[in-house]
N, C-alpha and C positions, 0 to 999 in steps of 0.2 A: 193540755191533754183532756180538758174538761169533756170535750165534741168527739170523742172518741167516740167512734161508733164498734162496738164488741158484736157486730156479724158480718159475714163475709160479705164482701164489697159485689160478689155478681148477683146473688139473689137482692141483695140492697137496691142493683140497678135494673136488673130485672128478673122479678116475683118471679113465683109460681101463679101462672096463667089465670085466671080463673074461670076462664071458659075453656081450661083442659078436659078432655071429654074422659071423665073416670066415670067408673061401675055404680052405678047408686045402693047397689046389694053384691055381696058374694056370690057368683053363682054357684051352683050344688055340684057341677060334675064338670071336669074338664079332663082335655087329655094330658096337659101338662100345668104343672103348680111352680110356680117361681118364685123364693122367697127373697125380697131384695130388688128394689127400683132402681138401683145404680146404671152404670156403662153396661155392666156382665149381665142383669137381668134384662131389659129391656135389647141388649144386642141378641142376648136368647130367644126371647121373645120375639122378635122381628124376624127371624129367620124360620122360627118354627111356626108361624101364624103365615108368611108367604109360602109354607108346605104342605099348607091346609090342617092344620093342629090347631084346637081350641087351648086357647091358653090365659089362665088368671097371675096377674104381678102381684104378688103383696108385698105389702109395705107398713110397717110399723108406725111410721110417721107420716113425711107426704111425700109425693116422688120423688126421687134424687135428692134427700133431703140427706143423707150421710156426704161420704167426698166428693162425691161427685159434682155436687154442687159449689168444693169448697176447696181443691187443687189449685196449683196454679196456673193452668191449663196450657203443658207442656208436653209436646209428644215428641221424644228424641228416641233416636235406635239404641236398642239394647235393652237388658233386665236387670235386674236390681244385683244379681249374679255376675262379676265378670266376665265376658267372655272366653278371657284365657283360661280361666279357673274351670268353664261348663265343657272347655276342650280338653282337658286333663283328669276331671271329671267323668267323662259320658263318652270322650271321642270326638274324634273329627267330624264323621256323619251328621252324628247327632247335634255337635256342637253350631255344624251348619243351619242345620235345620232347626237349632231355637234364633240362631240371629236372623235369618232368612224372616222367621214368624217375626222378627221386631222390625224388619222391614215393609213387608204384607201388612202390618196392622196401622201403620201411619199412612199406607196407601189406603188402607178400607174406611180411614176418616175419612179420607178424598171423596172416594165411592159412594160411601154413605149420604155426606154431606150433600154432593151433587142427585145422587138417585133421588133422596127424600127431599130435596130444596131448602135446606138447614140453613137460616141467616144465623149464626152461629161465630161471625169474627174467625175464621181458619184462614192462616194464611202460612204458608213453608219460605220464615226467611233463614233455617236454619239455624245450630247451636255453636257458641264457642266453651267447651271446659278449657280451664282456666285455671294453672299453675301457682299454686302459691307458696313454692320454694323453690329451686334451683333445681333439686331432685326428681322434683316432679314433672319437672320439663325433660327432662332425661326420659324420664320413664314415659309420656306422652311421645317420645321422640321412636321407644321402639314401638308402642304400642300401633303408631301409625304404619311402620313398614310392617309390623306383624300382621293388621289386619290387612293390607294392599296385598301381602302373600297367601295371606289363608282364606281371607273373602273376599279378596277381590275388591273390597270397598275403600272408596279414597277418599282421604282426609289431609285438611292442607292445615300444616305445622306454621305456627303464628308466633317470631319472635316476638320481644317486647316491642322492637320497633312497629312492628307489624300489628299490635295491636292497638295502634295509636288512631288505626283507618276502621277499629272494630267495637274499643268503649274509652270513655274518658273517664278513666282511671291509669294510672300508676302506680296500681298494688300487685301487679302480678308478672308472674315470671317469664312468659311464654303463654301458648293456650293449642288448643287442636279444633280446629274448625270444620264443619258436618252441614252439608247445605240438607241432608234430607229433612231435617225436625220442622218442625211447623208450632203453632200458637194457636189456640182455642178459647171461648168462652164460654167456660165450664157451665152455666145456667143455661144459658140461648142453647148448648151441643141436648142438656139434659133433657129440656123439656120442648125441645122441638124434635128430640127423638120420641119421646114418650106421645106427644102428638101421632104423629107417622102409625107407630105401635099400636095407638088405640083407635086409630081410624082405618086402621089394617083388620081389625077384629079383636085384638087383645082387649082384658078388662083388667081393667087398672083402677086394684082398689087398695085406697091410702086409711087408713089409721086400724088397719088390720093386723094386729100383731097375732103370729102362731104362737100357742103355748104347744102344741102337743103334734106329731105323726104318729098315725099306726099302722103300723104295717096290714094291708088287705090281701085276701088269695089273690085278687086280680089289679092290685094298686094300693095306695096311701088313702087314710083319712087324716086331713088338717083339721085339727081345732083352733078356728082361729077368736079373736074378740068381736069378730060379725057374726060368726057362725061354723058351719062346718061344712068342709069343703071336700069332696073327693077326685083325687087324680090318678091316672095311669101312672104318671112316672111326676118325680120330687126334683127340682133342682134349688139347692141353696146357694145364693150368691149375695153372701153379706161379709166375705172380705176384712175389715180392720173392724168391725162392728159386729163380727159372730159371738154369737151367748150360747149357752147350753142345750137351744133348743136339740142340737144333735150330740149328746155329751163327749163324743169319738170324735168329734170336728175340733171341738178348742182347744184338745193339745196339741195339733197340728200349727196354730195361727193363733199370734197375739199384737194387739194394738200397739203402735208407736204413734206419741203425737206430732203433727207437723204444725207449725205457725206461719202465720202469713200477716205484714201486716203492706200496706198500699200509702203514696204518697197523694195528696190532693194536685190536681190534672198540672202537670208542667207546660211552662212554656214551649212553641215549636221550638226555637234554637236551643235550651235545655235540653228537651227532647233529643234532638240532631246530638248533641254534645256528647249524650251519655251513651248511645247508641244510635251510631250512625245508621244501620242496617237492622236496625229494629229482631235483631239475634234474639233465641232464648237463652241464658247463660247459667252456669253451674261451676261451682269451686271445686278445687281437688282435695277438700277435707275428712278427713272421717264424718265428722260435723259436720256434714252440708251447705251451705247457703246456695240458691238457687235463684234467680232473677229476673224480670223482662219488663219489656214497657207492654202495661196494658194495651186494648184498643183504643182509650179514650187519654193515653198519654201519661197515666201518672208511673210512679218508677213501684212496681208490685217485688218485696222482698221475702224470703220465705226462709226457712231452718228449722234445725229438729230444736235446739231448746238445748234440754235436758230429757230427751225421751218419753217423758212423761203426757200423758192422752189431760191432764188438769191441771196444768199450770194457770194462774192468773193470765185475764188477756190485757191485762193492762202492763203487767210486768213483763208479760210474752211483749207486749210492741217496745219499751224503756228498752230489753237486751237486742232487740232485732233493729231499733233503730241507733243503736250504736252501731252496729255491726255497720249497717247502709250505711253512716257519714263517715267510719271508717273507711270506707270501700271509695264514697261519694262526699267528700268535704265538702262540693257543693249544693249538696242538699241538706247544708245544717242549719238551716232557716226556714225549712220547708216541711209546713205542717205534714201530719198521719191522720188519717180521717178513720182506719178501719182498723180493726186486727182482730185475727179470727182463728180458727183451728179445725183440724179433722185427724181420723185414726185413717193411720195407714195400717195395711196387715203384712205381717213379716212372715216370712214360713222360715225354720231353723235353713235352710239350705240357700234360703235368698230366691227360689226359683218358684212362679206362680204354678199354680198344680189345677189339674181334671182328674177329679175320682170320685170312688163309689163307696158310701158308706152306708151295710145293710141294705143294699139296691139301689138310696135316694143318692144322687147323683152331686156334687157340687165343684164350683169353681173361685177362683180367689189366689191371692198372693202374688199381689203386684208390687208392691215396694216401693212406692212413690214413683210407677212409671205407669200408673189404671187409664189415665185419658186413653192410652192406644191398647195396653195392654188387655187390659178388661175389657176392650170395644173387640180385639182382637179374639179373647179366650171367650167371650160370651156369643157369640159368631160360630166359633171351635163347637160348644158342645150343644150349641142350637143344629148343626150341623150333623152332629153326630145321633143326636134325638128324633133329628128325623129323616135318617137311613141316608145324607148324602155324604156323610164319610163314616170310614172305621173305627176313624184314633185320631188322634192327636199326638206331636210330641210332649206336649206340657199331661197328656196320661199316659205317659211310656215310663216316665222315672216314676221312683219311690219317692214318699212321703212322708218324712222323718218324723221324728217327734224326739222327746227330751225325758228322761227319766223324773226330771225335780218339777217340771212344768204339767199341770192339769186342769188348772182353771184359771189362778190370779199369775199374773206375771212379775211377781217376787225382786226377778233376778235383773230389772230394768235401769234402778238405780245403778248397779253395779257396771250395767253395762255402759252407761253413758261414763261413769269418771273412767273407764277401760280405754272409751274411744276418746276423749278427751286429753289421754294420755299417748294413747296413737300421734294425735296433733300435735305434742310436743314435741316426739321424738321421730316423728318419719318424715 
């Protein structure tokens, strides 16, 4: 373990550019302010700069430096929310029309990826979840004829035998198989969009953190650590990494940690063995684990932990890589080079949200599903900012909050021996 290397394995393989064309100063006035270089800023940003709006990215750090850079670059349909739960929820209509958006959004990586010329590793060889009781093949079993009735969308139901053509393992029960999902490289996606962004006109400036907004008769003044900035209109788009600069925003959304840690590059038949069809993969856990072969072939494993955004990452890769030779007894010999972490943002309802807080606008609350989601909702309110839609579904519902919740997330431990106890008994 000595070679561990404790940062995420895509910026490891490839940086931050440094011929990325950022702002060398803040400028004094734009029409729009975007706090947050992630998927959702920079998707903002690109849509409201091809609509002729002058627009500044800040960034605390350096671009894409929060998840964006640190997912494990999996874009599968749906949100962090059930489906069946957001149709029981909100209805049919509406129900349609958030799974509809998780479809549009792994096609507008496509779009994107192609419009801008993103070399970025995107490729759609689809997902298998992946049964790890008896039960939950059942439950896979209706979830498929439900969805083929109510969306329309088809999904082929994978005995055990069946998944012998899909991963080499024998840990699981069944799985449900989804050819639309695709696989990305969260660095190459991040700053070859930020490229695009800032030779579109955006200025993209990094180690700017806002202390302050104030409200103006005719827009926002930022105080930020370069200066101070004035915009028409505010969008925050910092997601599992939001602070107080909006003090009404953090009850809304609080960090969970995710881990990831990455195997040193496999052999091609390894490779072939473990997944034949180079699938993204996901358990049917409370506790997650989540999986795939990266581009350059090593086996990438991910999981919540223990919920917590500070676990040790040396103790985060010891529990994740038991999980992996559990899963993969043939990878019990086979060094971990990386393990890393980022905050995912949870909103209490599970569902990512577009609203308005005191006029300044924000977006966020992906759930560990931001590569489409947040390309998707960042797109939404770039869209909406500059007059080419009304709304959105994701600003039609409410946006809950918690009575005991307002700043620190207290209630996190509790929540993981909750879902841990889920795991025993469902």
């Amino acid at each position: 373990m000595a070679a561990l290397k404790t940062i995420p394995l895509w910026t490891d393989q490839f940086p931050r550019p440094a011929d990325l064309p950022v702002a060398t100063a803040v400028p004094d006035v734009v029409d729009v302010a975007i706090v947050g270089s992630g998927y959702t800023g920079l998707n903002a940003a690109r849509v409201l700069v091809q609509n002729g709006a002058t627009v500044a990215v800040l960034e605390r750090e350096t671009i894409g430096w929060g998840a964006s850079s640190r997912n494990g670059g999996m874009a599968t349909p749906g949100i962090k929310q059930s489906i069946q739960v957001i149709f029981r929820q909100y209805g049919r209509s509406l129900g349609r029309q958030f799974w509809q958006a998780s479809l549009e959004a792994i096609d507008l990586i496509d779009q994107i990826v192609r419009e801008e010329q993103l070399d970025c590793d995107w490729f759609r060889p689809g997902h298998v979840a992946l049964a790890v009781k008896p039960t939950h093949f059942e439950q896979m079993r209706h979830k498929a004829a439900w969805m083929a009735r109510e969306l329309g969308h088809k999904t082929k139901l994978l005995t055990p035998s069946d998944l012998k053509g899909e991963i080499g393992s024998d840990l699981f029960y069944g799985g449900l198989a989804d050819d639309y999902s695709g696989g990305i490289h969260p660095a190459k996606y991040v700053f070859g969009l930020a490229r695009a962004v800032a030779q579109q006109g955006a200025y993209l400036c990094e180690h700017t953190a806002v202390s302050r907004i104030t409200k103006l008769p005719t827009g926002y003044q930022l105080h930020t650590s370069q200066g101070i900035l004035t915009a028409k209109e505010v969008i925050v788009a910092t997601n599992g990494y939001t602070d107080r600069l909006l003090p009404q925003l953090k009850p809304r959304i609080f960090p969970v940690g995710s881990y990831i840690i990455v195997t040193e590059p496999l052999p091609p038949d390894l490779q072939q063995e473990l997944s034949p069809k180079k699938r993204m993969f996901y358990d049917s856990k409370w506790f997650i684990n989540y999986f795939r072969l990266t581009p350059d072939g090593r086996m990438l494993w991910g999981g919540r932990n223990n919920l917590s955004t500070t676990l040790d990452l040396r103790e985060s890769a010891h529990i994740l890589r038991r999980q992996l030779v559990h899963t993969f007894p043939q990878l019990a010999n086979v060094a971990i080079t990386h393990s890393w972490t980022g905050k995912l943002g949870i909103t209490f309802d599970l569902m990512p949200h577009i609203g308005r807080i005191d006029g300044i606008h924000y977006a966020l609350g992906y759930g560990g599903h931001g590569v489409s989601i947040a390309t998707y909702v960042g797109t939404e309110i770039g869209l909406i900012l500059a007059g080419k839609k009304s709304s959105s579904p994701f600003a039609e519902i409410p946006h809950p909050t918690r009575f005991f919740y307002r700043n620190r997330p207290w209630f996190i431990p509790l929540a993981a021996m909750y879902y841990r106890f889920l795991d025993k008994v469902t």
